[in-house]
C-alpha positions as CSV (number, residue, x, y, z in Angstrom):
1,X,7.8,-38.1,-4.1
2,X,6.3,-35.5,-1.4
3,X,4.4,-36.9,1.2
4,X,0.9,-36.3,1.0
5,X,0.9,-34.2,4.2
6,X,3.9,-32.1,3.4
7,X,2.2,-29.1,1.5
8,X,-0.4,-28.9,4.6
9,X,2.0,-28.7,7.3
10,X,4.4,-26.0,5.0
11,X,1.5,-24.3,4.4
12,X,-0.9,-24.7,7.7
13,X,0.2,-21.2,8.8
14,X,-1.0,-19.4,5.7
15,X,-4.4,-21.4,5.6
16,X,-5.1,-20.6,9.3
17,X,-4.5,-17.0,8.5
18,X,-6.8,-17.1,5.5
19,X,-9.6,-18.4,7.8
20,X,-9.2,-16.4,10.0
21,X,-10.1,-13.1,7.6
22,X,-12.8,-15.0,5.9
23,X,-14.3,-15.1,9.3
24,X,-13.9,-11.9,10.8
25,X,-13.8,-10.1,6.9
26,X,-10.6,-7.6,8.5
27,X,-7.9,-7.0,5.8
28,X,-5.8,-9.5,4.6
29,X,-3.8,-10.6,1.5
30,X,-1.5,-13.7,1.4
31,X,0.2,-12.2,-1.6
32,X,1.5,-8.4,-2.2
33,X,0.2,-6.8,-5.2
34,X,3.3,-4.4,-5.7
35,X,5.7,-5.3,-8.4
36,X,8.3,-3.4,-6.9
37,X,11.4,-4.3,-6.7
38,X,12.1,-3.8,-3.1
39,X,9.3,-6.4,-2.4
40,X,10.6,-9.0,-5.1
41,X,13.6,-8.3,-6.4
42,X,15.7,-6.4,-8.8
43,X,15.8,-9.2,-11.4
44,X,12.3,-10.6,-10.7
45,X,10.3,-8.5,-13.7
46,X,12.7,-9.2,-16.2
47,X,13.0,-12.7,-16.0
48,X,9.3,-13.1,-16.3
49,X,9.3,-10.7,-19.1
50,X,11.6,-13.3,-20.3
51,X,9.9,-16.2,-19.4
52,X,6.8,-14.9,-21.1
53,X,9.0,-13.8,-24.2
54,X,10.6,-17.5,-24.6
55,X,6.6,-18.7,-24.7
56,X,6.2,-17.0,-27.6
57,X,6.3,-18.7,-31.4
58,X,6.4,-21.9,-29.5
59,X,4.7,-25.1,-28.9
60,X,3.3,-25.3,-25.2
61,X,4.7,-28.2,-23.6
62,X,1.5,-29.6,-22.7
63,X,-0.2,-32.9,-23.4
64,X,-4.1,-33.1,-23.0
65,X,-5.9,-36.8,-23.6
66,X,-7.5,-37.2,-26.8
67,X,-5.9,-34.6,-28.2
68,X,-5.3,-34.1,-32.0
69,X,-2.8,-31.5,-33.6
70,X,-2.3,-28.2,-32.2
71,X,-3.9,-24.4,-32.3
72,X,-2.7,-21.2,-31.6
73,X,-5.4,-18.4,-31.6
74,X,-4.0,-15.7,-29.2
75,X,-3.8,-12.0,-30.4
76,X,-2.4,-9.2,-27.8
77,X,-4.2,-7.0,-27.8
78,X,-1.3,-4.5,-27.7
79,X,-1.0,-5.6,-31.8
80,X,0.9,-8.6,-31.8
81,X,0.9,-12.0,-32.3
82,X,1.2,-14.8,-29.3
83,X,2.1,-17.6,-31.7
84,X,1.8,-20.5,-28.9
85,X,0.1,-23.7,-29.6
86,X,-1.3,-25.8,-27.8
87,X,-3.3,-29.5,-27.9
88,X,-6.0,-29.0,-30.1
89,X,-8.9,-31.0,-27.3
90,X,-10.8,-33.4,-30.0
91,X,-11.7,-36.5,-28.3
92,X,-14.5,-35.3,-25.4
93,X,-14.7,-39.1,-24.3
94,X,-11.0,-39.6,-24.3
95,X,-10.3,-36.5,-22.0
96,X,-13.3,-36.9,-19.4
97,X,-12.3,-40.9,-18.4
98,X,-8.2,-39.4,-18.3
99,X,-9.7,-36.5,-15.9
100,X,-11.5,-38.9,-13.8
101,X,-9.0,-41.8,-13.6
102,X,-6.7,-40.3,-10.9
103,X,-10.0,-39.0,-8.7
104,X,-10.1,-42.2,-6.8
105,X,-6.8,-41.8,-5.0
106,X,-7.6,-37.9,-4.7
107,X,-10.6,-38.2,-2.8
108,X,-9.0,-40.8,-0.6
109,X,-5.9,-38.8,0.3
110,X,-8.7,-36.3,2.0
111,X,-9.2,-33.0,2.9
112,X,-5.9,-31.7,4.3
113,X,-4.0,-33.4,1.9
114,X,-5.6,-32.0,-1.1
115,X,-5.2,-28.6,0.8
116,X,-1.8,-28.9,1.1
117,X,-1.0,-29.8,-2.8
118,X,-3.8,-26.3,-3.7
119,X,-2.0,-24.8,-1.1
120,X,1.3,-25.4,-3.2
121,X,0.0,-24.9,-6.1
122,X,-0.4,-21.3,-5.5
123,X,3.0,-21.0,-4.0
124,X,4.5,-22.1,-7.2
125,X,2.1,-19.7,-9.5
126,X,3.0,-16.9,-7.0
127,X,6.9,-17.6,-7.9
128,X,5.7,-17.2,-11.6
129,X,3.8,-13.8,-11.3
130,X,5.6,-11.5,-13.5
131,X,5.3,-14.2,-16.1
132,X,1.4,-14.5,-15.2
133,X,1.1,-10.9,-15.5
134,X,2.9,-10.7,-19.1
135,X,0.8,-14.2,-19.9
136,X,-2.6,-12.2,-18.6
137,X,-1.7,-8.4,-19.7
138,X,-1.4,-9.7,-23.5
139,X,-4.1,-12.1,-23.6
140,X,-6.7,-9.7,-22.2
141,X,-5.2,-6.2,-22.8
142,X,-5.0,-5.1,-19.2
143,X,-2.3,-2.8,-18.4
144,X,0.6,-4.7,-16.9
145,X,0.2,-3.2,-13.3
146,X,-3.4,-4.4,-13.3
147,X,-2.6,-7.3,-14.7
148,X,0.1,-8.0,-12.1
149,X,-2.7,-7.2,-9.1
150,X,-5.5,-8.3,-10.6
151,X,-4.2,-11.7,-12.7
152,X,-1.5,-11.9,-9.9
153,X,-1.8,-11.2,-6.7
154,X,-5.5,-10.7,-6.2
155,X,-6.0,-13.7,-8.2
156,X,-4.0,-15.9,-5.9
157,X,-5.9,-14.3,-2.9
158,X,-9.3,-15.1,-4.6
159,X,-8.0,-18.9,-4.9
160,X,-6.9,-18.9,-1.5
161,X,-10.1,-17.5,-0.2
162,X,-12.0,-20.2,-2.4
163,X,-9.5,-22.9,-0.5
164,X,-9.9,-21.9,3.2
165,X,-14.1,-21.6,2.8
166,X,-13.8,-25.0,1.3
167,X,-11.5,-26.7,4.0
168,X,-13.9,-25.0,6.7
169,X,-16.3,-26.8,5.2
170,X,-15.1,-29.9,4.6
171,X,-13.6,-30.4,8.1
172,X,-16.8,-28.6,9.8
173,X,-18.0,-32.4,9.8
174,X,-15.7,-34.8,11.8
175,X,-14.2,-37.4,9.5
176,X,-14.8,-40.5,12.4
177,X,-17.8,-40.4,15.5
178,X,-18.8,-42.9,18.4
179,X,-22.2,-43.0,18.7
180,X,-24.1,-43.8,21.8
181,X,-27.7,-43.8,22.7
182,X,-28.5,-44.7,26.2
183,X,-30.8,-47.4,27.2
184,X,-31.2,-49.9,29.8
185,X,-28.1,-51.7,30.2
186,X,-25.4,-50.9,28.2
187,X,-26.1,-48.2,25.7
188,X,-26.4,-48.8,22.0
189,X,-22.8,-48.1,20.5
190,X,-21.9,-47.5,16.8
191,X,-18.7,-45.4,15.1
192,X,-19.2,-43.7,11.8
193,X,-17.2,-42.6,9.5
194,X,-17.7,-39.8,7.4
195,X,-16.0,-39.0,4.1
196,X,-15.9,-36.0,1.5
197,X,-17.1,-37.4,-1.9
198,X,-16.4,-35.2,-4.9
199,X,-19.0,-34.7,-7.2
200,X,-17.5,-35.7,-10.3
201,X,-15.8,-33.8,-13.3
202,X,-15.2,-30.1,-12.8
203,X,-15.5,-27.7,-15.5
204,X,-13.6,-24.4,-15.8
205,X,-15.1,-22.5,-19.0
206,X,-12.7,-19.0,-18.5
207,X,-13.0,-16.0,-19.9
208,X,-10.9,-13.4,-22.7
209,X,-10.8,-10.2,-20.1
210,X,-9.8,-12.1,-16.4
211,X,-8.3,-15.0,-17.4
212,X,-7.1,-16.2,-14.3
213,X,-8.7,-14.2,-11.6
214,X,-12.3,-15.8,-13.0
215,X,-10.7,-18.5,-13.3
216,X,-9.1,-20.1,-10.6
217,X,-11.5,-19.4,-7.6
218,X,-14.0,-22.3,-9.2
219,X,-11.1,-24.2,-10.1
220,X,-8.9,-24.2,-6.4
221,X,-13.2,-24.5,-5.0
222,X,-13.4,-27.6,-7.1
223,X,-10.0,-29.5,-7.0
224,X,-9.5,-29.4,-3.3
225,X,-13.1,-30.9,-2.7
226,X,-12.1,-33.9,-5.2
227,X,-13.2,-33.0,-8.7
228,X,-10.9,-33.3,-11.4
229,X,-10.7,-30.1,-13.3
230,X,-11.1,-29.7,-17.1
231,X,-9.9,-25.9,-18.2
232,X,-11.4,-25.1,-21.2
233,X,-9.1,-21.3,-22.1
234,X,-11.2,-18.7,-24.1
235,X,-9.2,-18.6,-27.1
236,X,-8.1,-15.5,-27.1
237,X,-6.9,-16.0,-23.5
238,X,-5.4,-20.0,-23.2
239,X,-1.5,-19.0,-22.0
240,X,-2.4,-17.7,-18.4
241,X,-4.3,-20.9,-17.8
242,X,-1.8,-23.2,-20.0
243,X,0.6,-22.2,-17.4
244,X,-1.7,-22.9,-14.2
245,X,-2.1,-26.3,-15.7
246,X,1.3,-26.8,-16.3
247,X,1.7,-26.1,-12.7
248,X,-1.0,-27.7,-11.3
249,X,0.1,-31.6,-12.8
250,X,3.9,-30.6,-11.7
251,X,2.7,-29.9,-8.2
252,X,0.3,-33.1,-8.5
253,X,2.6,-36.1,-9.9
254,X,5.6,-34.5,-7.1
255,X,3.0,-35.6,-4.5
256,X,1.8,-39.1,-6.2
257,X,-1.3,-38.4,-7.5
258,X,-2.7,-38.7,-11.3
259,X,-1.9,-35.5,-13.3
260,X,-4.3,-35.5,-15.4
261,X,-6.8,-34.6,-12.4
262,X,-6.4,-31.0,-14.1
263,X,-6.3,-30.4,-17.7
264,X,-5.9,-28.1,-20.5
265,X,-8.8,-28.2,-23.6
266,X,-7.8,-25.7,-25.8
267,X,-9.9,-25.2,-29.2
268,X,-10.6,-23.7,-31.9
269,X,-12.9,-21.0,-32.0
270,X,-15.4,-22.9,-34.7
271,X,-15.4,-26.5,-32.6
272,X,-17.8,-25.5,-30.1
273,X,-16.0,-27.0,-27.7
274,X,-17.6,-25.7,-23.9
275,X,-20.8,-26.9,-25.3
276,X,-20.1,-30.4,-26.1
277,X,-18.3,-30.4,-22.3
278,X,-20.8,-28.8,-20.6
279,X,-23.8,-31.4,-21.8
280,X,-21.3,-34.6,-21.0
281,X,-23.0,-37.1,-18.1
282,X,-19.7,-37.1,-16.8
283,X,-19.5,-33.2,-16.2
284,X,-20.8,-32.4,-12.9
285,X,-19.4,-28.9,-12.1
286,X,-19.2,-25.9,-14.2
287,X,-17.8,-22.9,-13.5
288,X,-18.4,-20.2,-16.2
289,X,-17.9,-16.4,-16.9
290,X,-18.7,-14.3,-19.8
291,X,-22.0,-13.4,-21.8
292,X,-25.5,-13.9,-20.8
293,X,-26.6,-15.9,-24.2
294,X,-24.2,-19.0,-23.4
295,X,-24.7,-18.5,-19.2
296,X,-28.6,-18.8,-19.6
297,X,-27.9,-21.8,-22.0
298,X,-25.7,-23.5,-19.4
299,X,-28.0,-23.1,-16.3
300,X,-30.9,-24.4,-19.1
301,X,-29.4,-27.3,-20.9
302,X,-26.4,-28.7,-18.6
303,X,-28.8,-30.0,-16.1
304,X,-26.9,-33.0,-15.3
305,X,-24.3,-30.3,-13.4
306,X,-24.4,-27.6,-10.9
307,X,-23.8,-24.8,-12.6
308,X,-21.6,-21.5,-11.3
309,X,-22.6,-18.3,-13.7
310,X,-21.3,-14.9,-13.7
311,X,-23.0,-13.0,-16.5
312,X,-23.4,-9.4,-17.7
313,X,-25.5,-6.8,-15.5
314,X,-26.5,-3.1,-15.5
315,X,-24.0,-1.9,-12.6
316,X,-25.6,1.8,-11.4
317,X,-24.7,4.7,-9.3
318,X,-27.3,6.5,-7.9
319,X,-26.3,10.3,-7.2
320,X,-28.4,12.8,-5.0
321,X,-25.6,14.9,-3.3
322,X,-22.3,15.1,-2.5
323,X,-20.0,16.4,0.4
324,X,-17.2,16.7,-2.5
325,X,-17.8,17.3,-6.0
326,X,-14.3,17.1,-7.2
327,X,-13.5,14.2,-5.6
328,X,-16.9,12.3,-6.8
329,X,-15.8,13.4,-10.0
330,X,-12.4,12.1,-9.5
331,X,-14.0,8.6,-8.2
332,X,-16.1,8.3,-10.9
333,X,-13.7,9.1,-13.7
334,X,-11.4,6.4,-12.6
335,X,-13.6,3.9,-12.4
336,X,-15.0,4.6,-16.1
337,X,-11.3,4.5,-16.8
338,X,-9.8,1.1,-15.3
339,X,-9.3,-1.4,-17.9
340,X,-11.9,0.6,-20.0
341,X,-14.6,-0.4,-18.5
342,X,-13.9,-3.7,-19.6
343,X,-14.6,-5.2,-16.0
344,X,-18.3,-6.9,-14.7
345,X,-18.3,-4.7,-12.2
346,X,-17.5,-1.0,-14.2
347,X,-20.1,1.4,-13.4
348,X,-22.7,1.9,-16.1
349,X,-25.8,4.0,-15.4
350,X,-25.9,7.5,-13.1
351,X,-28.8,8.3,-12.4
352,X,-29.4,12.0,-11.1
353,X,-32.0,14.4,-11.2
354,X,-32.6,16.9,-14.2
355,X,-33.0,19.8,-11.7
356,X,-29.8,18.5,-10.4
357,X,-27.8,17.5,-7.4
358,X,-26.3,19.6,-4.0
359,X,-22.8,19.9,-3.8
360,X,-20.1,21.6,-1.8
361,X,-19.7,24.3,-4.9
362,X,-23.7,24.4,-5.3
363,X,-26.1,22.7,-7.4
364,X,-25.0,21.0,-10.0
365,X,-26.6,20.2,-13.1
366,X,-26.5,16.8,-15.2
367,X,-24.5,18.9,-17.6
368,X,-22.4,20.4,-14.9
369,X,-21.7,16.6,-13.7
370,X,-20.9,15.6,-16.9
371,X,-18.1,18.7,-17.3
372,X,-17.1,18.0,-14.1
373,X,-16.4,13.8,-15.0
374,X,-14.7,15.3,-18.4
375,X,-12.7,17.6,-16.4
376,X,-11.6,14.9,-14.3
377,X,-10.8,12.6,-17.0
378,X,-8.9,15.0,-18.8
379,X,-6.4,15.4,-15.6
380,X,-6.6,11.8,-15.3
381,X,-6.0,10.6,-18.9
382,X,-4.3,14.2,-20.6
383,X,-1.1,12.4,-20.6
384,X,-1.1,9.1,-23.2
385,X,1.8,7.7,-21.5
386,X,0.2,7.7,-18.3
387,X,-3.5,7.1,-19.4
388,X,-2.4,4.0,-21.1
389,X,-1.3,2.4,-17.6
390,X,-5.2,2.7,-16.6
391,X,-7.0,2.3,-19.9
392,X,-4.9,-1.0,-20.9
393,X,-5.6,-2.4,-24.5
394,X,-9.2,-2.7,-25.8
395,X,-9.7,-6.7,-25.9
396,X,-12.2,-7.2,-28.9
397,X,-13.6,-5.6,-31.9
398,X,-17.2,-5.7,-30.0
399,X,-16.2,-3.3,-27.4
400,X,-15.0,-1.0,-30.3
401,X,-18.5,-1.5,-31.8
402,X,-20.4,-0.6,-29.3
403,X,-18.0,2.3,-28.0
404,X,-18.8,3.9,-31.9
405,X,-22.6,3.4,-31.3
406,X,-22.8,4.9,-28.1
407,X,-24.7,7.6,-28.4
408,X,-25.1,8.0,-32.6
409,X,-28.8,6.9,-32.6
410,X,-31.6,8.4,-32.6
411,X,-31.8,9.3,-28.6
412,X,-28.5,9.9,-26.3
413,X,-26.1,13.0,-26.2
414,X,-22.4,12.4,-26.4
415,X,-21.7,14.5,-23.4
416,X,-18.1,13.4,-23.1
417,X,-16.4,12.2,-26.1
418,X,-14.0,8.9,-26.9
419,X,-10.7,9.8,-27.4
420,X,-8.0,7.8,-29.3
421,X,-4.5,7.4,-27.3
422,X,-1.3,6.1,-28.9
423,X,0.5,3.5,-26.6
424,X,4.1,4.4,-26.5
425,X,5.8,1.0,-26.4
426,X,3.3,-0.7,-28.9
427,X,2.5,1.4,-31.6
428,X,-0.4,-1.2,-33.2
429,X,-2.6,-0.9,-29.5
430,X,-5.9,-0.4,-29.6
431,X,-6.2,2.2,-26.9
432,X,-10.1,4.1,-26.4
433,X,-11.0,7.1,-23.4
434,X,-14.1,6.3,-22.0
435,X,-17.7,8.1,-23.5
436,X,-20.1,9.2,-21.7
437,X,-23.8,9.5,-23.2
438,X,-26.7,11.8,-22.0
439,X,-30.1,9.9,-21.9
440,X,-33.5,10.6,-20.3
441,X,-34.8,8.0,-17.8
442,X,-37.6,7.4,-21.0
443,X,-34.7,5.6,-22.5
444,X,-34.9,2.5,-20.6
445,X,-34.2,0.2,-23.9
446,X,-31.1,1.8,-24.2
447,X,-29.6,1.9,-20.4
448,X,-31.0,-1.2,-19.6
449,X,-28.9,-3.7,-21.8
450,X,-24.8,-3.7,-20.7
451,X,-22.9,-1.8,-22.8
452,X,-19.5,-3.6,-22.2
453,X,-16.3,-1.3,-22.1
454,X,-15.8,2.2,-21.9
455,X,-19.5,3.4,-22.2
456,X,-21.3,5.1,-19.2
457,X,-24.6,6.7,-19.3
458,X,-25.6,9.9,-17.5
459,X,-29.3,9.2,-16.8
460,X,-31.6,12.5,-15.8
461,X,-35.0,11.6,-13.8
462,X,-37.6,13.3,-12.2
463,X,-35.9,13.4,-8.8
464,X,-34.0,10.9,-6.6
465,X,-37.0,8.5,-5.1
466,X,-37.5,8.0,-9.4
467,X,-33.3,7.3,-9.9
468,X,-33.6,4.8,-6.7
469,X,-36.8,3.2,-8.4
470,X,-35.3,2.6,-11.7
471,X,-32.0,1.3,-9.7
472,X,-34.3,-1.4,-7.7
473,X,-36.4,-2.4,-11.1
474,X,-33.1,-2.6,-13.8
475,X,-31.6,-4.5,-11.4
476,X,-34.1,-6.6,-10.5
477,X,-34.8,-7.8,-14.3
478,X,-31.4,-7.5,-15.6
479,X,-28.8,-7.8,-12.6
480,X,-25.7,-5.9,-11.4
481,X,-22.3,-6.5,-10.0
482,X,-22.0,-3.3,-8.3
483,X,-23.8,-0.4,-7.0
484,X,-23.3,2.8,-5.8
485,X,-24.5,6.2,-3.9
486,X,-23.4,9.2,-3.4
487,X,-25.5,11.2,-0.7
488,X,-25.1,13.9,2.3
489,X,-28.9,13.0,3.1
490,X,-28.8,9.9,5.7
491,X,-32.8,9.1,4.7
492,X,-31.6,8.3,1.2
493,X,-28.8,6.2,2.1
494,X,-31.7,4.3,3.7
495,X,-33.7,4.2,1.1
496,X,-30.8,2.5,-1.0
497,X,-29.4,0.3,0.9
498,X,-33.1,-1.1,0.9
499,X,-33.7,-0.8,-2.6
500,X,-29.7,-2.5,-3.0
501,X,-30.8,-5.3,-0.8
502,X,-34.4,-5.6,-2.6
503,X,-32.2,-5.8,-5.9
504,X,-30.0,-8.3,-4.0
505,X,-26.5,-6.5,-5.2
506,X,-23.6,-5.1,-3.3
507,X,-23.4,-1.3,-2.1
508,X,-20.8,1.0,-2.0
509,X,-21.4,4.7,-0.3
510,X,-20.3,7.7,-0.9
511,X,-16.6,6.7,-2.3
512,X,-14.6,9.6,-2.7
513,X,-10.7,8.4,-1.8
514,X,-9.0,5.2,-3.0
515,X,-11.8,2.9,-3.0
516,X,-13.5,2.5,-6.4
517,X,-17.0,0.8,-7.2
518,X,-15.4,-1.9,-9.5
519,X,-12.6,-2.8,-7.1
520,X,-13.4,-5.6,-4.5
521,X,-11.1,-6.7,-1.9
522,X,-10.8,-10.9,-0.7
523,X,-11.5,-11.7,2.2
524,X,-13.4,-9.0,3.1
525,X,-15.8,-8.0,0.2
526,X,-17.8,-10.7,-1.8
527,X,-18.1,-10.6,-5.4
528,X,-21.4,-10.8,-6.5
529,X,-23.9,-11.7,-4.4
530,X,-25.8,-14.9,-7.1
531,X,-29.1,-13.0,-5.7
532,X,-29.9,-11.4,-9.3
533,X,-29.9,-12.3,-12.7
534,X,-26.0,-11.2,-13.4
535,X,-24.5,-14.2,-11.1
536,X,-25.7,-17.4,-9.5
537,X,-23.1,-17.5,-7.2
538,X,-20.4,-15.4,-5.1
539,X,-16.6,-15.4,-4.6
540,X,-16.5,-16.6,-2.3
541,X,-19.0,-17.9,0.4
542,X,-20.1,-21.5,2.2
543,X,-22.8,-21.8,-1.0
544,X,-19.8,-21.5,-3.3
545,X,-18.1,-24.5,-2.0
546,X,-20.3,-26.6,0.1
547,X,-22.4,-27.9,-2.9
548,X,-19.3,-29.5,-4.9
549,X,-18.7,-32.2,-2.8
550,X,-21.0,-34.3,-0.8
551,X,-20.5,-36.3,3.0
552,X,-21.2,-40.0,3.0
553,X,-21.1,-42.0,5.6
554,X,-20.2,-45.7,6.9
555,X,-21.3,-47.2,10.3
556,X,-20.7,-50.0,12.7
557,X,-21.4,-51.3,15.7
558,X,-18.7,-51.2,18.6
């Protein structure tokens, strides 16, 4: 057995650097996001191809408490069949008392200790990455570079992140004191001790598009305060997470605690499963990503828990002028592109006026825009094999759905037009160009609800105080991940950074190089902001942390 301070002191180096960039918000990552071979080795991508390939057909070698039978439900969405099961979670009762049986010990091992097993948790997952990134690029249909960053690397700097605010926080209060309070004679003299207490049962609800970059910032935020962790998988996503657990509880019994403190609950689809979790007296955290309908019913009904929601929003760019059209063009083609929209924070609604914008090539109409964005897409995306590295695999039959009724009612031009692309290693991939649809800013009931994938609306209004209105307002009632600007005039840039902090949502300005709107960098940049209706919390900040675990304290006289 490792001794519980082991991890910490291996580690202590990479948590002080990871506190140190959460303070000052500089550039850092723990992790490299290249899956080069010069960075980690010539063999290193095949053998997790291989891992991920020996996965497949199989039964998962997991056990979850009060578990009956087995399910597999997982679909690539590259056209083939996952074929793992798993425990099929049955008995609610049964797994909440297994979850909570080890938390005793875990709180009492305290704050660095618990560090130092999270801490090597994510060493071990990093030495699994290419396998992750298979696990994660055919669960959720991202292209295998994204899903190598983005499941991977960034993933693992999200959890990290989510570690070193919650050790801050932990250790900002000292865990012993001596008291004194002077007075005639001797003083009055007391020590106190002061102690982390977790809150309870955590609960990891993830999602079919990021399994694991959702996932594990709530789930590192809640373990290393002293909550056991329940992972309930989407079904269409459980192997990414499977394998986190399967970490986790190896990492866990090596140093001597209960490994059942995290657990797997896979279901299927028809037992409801997140639900009959999420209302348990026993459940006290609940982390959750995905669709409004269920995130409103969790912050309503699951009131015996603090509750962590990232839900859909309206993300908008707002575009009065430009120093560079083709680069804006460029910008904005790539992030309609990236995982097909398929991302919380892909841009949805430009707004721009109908007499148009200035540019470095003139004015530009909203129909000149939208030639320009095609034009832009075409160079981007003319070539399948290479569009398909950007576009990934289209995840669900909704997005497809709504990517045919874009713009085939009664109101909305199809200005740019969905294109079908032919994967070259898997013929049976659903593979969709993003559309872009012409609306009027009359058509509010339209570009106010999220269209989720490759779906972007090109919004003309009367001028750019009415696009910065509408920005302020949509946001306002239905929330946003992201927005944008692009401007050469400084008094609008004023005007929306006002209207983006009115709206309570992040700001990007003007992006023209290798930054993109639905990009967000840890450490530095904070995803979401929980100030409007698309996410009650942030990755990562103190509020993210702080509230799932609380400090009591003992005291005695000296």
């Amino acid at each position: 057995m490792v001794s519980q301070t082991d991890f910490f002191a291996r580690h202590a180096d990479r948590l002080e650097k990871a506190t140190e960039a959460c303070a000052s918000r500089a550039y850092f990552s723990a992790f490299n996001e290249s899956p080069s071979p010069k960075v980690y080795g010539e063999t290193a991508a095949a053998e997790g191809k291989a891992a991920f390939d020996a996965w497949l057909g199989t039964v998962f070698p997991l056990s979850t408490p009060g578990a009956e039978g087995t399910v597999a439900t997982e679909r690539s969405p590259y056209g083939f069949d996952l074929g793992v099961s798993y425990p099929r979670a049955r008995d609610v009762e049964a797994l909440l008392v297994a979850a909570a049986s080890g938390m005793k010990a875990w709180r009492d091992a305290g704050p660095d200790a618990r560090t130092g097993v999270c801490l090597e948790i994510l060493d071990r997952l990093h030495a699994r990455v290419f396998e992750l990134a298979n696990a994660v690029q055919h669960t959720s249909g991202q292209a295998f570079v994204m899903a190598f960053q983005a499941g991977g690397a960034h993933a693992l700097d999200r959890a990290l992140e989510a570690i070193a605010y919650a050790h801050a926080e932990m250790t900002r209060t000292p865990a012993t004191a001596l008291w004194e309070k002077p007075g005639r004679g001797e003083p009055l003299r007391m020590e106190k001790t002061f102690t982390v207490v977790p809150r309870g049962v955590a609960l990891v609800i993830g999602c079919n598009t990021f399994p694991t970059w959702n996932s594990w910032p709530g789930l590192f935020a809640s373990l290393v305060t002293g909550n056991p962790v329940v992972v309930k998988p989407h079904p269409q996503a459980v192997l990414p997470l499977a394998i986190t657990v399967q970490v986790c509880q190896e990492v866990l019994t090596e140093a001597g605690f209960d490994a059942d403190l995290v657990t797997l609950a896979a279901e299927d689809p028809a037992d409801k499963l997140a639900s009959n979790l999420a209302l348990h007296h026993a459940v006290r955290l609940i982390d959750f990503t995905g669709g409004n309908a269920f995130g409103d019913w969790l912050e309503l009904n699951a009131r015996q828990a603090t509750v962590f929601t990232e839900k859909a929003g309206v993300n908008s760019i707002v575009v009065d002028s430009t120093s560079s059209f083709g680069a804006m063009c460029a910008n904005l083609a790539f992030s309609f592109s990236l995982y097909s929209g398929q991302m919380c924070t892909a841009p949805q609604n430009l707004y721009l006026p109908a007499a148009g914008i200035a540019t470095d090539e003139g004015t530009k109409t909203p129909a000149d825009v939208a030639a320009g964005i095609e034009a832009a897409l075409g160079k981007l995306l003319g070539d399948d094999a290479r569009a398909v590295e950007l576009l990934g695999g289209v995840v669900n039959p909704g997005v497809l759905e709504r990517l045919a009724g874009a713009g085939s009612g009664e109101r909305g031009d199809v200005l740019v037009a969905s294109r079908e692309v032919t994967h070259p290693a898997y013929a049976d991939a659903t593979v969709r160009t993003p559309t872009l649809v012409g609306l009027s800013a009359d058509d509010s009931d339209v570009y106010e609800s999220e269209c989720f994938g490759p779906v972007a609306y090109l919004i003309s209004t009367a001028d750019t105080a009415q696009s910065i209105d509408l920005f302020r307002d949509t946001v306002q009632r239905h929330g946003a991940m992201t927005a944008a600007v692009y401007s050469t005039d400084d008094t609008v840039i004023a005007d929306m950074r006002e209207a983006a902090l009115d709206a309570g949502v992040a700001l990007s300005e003007n992006l023209l190089g290798g930054v993109f709107v639905n990009q967000s960098a840890a450490f530095s940049d904070f995803h979401g902001t929980g100030a409007n209706p698309a996410a009650n919390a942030s990755y990562t900040d103190g509020a993210y942390v702080a509230s799932r675990f609380r400090i009591v304290q003992s005291r005695r006289h000296v």
